[in-house]
C-alpha positions in Angstrom: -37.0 75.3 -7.0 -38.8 78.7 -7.4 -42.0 79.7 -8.5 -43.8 82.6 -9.7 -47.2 83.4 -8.7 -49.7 85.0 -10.6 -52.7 86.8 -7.9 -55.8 88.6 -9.3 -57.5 90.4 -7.3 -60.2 93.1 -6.0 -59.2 96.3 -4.0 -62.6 97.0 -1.9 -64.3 100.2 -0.6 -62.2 99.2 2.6 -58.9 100.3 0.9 -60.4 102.9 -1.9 -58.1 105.9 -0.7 -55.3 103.5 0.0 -52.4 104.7 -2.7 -50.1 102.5 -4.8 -47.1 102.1 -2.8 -49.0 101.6 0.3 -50.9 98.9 -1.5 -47.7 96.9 -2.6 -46.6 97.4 1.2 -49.9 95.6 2.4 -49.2 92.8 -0.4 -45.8 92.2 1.2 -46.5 91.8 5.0 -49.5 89.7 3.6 -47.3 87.2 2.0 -44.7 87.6 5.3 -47.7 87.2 7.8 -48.7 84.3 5.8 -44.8 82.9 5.9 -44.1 82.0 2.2 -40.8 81.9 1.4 -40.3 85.2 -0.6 -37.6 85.6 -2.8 -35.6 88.8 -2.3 -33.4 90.9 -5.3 -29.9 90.8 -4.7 -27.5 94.0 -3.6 -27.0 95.9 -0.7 -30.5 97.1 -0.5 -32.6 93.6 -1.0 -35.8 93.8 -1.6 -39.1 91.2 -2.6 -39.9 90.3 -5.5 -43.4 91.8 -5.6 -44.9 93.5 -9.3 -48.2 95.2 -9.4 -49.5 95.4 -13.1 -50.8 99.3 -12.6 -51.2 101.8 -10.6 -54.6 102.5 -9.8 -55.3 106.2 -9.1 -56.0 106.9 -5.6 -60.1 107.1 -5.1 -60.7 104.2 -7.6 -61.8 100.9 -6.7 -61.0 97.6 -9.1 -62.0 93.7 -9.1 -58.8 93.4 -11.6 -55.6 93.9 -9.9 -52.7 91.8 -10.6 -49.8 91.1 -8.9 -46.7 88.6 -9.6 -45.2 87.2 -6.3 -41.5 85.3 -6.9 -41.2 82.2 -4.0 -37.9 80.2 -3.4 -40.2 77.3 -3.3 -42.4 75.3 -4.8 -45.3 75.1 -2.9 -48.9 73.8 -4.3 -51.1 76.8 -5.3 -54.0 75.5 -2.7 -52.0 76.1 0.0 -50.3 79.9 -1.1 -54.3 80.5 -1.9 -55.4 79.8 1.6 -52.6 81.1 3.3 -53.0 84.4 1.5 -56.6 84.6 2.0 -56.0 84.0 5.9 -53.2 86.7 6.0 -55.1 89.2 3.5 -56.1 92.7 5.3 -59.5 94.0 5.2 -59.9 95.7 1.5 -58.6 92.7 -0.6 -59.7 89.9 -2.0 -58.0 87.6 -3.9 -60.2 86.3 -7.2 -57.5 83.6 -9.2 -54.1 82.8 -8.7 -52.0 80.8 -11.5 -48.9 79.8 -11.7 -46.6 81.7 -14.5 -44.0 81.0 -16.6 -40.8 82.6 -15.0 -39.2 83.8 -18.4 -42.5 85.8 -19.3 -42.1 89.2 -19.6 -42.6 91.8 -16.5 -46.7 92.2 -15.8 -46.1 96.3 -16.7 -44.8 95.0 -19.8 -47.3 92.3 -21.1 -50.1 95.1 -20.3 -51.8 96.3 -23.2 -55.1 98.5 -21.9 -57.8 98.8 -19.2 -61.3 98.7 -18.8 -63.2 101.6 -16.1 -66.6 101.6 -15.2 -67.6 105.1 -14.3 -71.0 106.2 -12.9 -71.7 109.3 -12.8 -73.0 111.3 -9.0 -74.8 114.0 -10.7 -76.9 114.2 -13.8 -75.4 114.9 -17.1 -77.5 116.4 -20.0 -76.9 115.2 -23.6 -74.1 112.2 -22.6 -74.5 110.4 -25.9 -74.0 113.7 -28.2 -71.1 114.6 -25.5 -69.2 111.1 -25.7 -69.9 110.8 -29.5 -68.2 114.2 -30.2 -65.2 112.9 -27.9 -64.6 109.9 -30.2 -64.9 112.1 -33.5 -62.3 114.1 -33.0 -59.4 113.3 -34.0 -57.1 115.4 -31.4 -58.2 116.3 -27.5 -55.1 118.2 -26.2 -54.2 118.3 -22.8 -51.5 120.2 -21.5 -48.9 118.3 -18.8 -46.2 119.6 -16.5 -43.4 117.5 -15.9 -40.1 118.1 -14.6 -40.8 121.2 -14.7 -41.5 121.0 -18.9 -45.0 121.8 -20.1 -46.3 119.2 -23.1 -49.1 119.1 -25.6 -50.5 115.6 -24.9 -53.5 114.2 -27.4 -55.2 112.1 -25.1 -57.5 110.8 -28.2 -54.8 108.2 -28.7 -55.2 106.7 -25.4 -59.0 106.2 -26.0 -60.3 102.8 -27.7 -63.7 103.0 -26.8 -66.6 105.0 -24.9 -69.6 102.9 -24.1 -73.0 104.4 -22.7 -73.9 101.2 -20.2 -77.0 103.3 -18.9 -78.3 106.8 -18.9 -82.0 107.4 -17.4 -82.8 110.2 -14.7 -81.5 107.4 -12.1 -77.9 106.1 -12.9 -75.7 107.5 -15.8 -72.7 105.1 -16.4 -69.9 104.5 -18.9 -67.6 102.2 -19.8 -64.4 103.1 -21.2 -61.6 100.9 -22.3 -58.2 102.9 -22.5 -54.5 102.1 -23.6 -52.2 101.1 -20.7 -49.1 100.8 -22.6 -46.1 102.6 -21.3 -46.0 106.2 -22.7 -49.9 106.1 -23.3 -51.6 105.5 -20.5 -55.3 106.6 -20.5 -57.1 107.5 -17.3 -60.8 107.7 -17.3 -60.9 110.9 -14.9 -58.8 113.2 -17.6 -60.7 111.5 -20.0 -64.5 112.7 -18.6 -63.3 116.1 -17.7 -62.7 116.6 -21.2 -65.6 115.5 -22.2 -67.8 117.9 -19.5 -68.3 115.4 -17.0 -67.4 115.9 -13.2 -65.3 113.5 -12.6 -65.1 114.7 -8.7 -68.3 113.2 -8.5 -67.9 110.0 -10.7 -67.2 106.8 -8.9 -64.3 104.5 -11.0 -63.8 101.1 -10.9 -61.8 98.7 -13.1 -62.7 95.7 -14.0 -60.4 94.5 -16.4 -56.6 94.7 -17.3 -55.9 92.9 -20.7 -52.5 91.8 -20.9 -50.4 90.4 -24.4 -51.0 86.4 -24.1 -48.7 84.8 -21.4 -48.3 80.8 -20.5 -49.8 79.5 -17.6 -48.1 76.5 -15.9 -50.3 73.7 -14.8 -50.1 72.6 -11.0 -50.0 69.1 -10.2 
């Protein structure tokens, strides 16, 4: 009987400039080097059934990284823990793992939007008139290139909110909580340069992805 394995976890300082499809390739020799029975896609090119919830950008560190992992087996969610955790390279660290309905949706398509700390590496004057003229307007236009196709993009829509966490002559920090539904996907870098802040010099971390309600399973 198969199973599908919900993981949550942190991706460290160790593995901060470590990019998205390098990331997914370190999840699957984990769960090889740890010898659970992976389930594979059919076809002439077979590959695991591995699904990160979101890319994170290259840079950025997060304690909110999800990942579904399909098994052939049931196995009890002790053991896949520990096993993981023995097999897991430096730079992650797993936080929960669940068990999940197999008929829920995809992880990219139960995610809703994110939550990004950001502090800032170098002072910036006037942040709460600066953010608070961000979230006034009504349109910040960016402009995109893709495919070769410039686009207009209002990245106000991707915005929900713009907190001030702290701002004294030590630490400035924000947290922002942006859409990450497909189409609308706010980043908190594109977000601060619009806003006058650096963001070469702004650490990011996530630390939460809020999904649409899915079922967990029990484990006996």
């Amino acid at each position: 009987m198969s199973m599908r394995v919900r993981t949550k976890f942190s991706k460290t300082e160790a593995m901060r400039f470590t990019g998205h499809l390098d990331l997914f390739r370190a999840l699957e020799r984990t769960v090889r080097r740890a010898k659970l029975p992976l389930t594979y896609s059919q076809g002439f090119n077979p590959h695991p059934k591995i699904s990160l919830a979101s890319a994170l950008p290259l840079g950025f560190t997060s304690e909110a990284e999800f990942a579904d992992i399909f098994l052939d087996e049931t196995l009890p969610l002790t053991e896949i823990d520990q096993t993981l955790i023995n097999a897991l390279p430096s730079g992650i660290q797993i936080n929960e793992i669940n068990l999940v309905d197999p008929k829920e949706p995809k992880l990219q398509n139960s995610l809703r939007s994110s939550i990004f700390s950001a502090i800032l590496g170098e002072p910036f004057p006037n942040m709460e008139k600066a953010v608070l003229n961000f979230l006034s307007a009504e349109e910040v236009i960016i402009e995109k290139i893709k495919k070769g196709k410039k686009r207009l993009i209002n990245i106000r829509e991707f915005v929900h909110t713009i907190e001030i966490i702290e701002d004294n002559d030590n630490k400035q920090e924000l947290r922002l909580h942006l859409s990450a539904v497909e189409g609308k996907t706010g980043r908190p870098d594109v977000i601060l340069e619009q806003i006058g802040i650096n963001p070469l010099s702004t650490r990011f971390h996530r630390t939460d992805l809020i999904f649409k309600k899915y079922s967990l399973i029990e484990s006996s």
